[in-house]
KEPAFI-141192 format. One record per residue (C-alpha): residue number from 1; x, z, y; residue in three letters. Coordinates in Angstrom, 2 decimals. Last residue first. Layout:
% residues N
k | x | z | y | r
NUM | X | Z | Y | Ala;
...
***
This chain:
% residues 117
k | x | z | y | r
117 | 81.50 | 77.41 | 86.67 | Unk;
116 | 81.59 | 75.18 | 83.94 | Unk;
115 | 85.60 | 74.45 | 83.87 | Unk;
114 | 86.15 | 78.01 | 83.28 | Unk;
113 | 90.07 | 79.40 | 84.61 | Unk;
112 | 91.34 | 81.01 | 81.70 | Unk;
111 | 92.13 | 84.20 | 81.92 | Unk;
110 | 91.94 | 85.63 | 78.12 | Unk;
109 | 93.45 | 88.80 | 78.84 | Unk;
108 | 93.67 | 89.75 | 82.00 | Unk;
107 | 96.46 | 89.37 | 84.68 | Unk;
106 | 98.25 | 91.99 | 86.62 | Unk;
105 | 101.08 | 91.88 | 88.90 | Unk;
104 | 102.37 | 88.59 | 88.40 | Unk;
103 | 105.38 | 87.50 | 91.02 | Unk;
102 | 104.61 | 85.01 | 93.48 | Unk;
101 | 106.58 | 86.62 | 96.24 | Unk;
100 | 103.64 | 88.01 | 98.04 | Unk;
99 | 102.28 | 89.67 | 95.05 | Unk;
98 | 100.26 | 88.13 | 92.18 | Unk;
97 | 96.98 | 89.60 | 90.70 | Unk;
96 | 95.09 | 87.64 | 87.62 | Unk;
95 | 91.18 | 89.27 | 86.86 | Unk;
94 | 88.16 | 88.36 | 83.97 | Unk;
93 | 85.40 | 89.81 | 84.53 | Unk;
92 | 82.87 | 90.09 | 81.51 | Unk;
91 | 79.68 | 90.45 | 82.29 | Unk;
90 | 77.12 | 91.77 | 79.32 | Unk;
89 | 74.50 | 90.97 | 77.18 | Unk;
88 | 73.05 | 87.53 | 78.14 | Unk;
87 | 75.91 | 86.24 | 79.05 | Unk;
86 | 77.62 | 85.81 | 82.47 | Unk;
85 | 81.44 | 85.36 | 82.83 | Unk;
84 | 83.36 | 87.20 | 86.23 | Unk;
83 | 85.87 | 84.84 | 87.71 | Unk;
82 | 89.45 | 85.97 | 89.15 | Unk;
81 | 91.74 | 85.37 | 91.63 | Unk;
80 | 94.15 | 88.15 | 93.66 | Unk;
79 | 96.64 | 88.12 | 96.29 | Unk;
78 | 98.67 | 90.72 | 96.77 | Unk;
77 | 100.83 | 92.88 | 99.67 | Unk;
76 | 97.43 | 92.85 | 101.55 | Unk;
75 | 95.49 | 95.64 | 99.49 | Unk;
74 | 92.83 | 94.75 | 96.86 | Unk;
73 | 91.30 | 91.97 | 98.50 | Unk;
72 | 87.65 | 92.79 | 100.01 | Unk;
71 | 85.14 | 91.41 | 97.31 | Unk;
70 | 82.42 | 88.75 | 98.63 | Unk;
69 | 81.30 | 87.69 | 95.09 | Unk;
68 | 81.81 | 84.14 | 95.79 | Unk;
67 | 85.60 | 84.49 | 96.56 | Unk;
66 | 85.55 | 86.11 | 92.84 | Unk;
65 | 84.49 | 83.22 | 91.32 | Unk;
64 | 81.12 | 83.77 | 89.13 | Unk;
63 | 80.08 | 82.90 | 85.54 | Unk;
62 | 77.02 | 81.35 | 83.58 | Unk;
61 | 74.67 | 81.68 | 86.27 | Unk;
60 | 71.01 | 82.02 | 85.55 | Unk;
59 | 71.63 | 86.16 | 85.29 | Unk;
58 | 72.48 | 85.98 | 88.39 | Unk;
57 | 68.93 | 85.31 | 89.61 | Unk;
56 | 70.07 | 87.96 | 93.25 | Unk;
55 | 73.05 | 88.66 | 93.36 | Unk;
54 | 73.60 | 92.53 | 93.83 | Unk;
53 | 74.78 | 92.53 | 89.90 | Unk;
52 | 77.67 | 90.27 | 90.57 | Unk;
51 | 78.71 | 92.96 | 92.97 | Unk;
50 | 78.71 | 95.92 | 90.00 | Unk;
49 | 80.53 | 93.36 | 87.81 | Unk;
48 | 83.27 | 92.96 | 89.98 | Unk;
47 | 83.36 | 96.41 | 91.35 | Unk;
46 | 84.18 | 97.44 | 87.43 | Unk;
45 | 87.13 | 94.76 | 87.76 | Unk;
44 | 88.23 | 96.15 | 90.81 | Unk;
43 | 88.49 | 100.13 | 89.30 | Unk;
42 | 90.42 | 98.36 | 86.26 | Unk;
41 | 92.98 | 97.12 | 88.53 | Unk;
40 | 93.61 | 100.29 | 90.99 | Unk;
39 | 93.51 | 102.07 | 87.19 | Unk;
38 | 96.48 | 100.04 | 86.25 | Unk;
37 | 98.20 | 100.50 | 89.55 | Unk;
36 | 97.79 | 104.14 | 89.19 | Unk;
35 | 98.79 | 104.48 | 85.63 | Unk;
34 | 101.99 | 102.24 | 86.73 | Unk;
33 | 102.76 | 105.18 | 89.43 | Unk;
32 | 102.08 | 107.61 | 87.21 | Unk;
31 | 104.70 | 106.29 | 84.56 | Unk;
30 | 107.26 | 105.57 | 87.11 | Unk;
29 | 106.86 | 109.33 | 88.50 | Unk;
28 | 107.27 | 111.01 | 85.26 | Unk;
27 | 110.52 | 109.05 | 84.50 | Unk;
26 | 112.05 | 110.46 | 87.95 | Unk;
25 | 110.67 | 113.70 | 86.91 | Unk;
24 | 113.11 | 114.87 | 84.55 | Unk;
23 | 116.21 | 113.38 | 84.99 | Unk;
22 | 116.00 | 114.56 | 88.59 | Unk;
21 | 114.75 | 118.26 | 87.43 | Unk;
20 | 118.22 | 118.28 | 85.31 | Unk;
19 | 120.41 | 116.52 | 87.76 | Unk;
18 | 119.41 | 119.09 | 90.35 | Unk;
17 | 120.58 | 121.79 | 87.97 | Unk;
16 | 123.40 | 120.52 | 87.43 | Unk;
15 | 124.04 | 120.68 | 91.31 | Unk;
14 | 123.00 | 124.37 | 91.68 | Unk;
13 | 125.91 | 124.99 | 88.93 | Unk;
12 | 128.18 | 123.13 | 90.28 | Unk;
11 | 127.19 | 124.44 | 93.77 | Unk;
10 | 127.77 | 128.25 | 92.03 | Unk;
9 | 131.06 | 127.32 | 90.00 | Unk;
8 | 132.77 | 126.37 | 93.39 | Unk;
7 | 131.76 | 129.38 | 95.03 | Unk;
6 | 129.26 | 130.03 | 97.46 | Unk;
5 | 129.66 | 131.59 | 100.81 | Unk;
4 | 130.13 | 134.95 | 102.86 | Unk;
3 | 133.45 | 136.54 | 102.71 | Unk;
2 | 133.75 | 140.22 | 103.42 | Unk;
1 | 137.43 | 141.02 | 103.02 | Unk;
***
């Protein structure tokens, strides 16, 4: 008899090994996917400081809101608030992300709304 087919112990086998490549990269793929949203936040920040830059005497400012700076939101599924501080050495920006269900996505350490701004 010429059968044509797979065993039993073959689609075990072909199953197991799907398991093993699941297990695998299903952790993998978590990891890059916070990465990316981490680097999505950084990547704003540094467009922060490179738009309070563009304005002209900002150096006379002490900080910035991020609705002055002009910035496009970061995709529409969040909403995003920030401030960018002025010294005389550097800008800091400071950045808090929710989604649409009010959930933090990202916040900054130290955000702290500035009275002086």
């Amino acid at each position: 008899m010429d059968r044509k087919g797979f065993t039993l112990v073959e689609l075990i086998a072909v199953l197991v090994l799907i398991a093993i490549v699941s297990m695998l990269t299903i952790p993998a793929l978590g990891n890059l996917r916070k990465n990316n949203n981490e680097k999505e936040f950084t990547t704003y920040m540094d467009m922060m400081v490179s738009y309070t830059k563009t304005i002209p005497n900002y150096r006379k400012k002490s900080c910035l809101y991020l609705n002055n700076l002009g910035l496009k939101p970061i995709n529409e599924s969040m909403s995003c608030d920030g401030y960018v501080t002025i010294s005389e050495n550097s800008i800091t920006p400071f950045l808090y992300c929710k989604d649409v269900n009010g959930n933090d996505l990202y916040k900054t350490n130290g955000y702290l709304k500035p009275n002086n701004c």
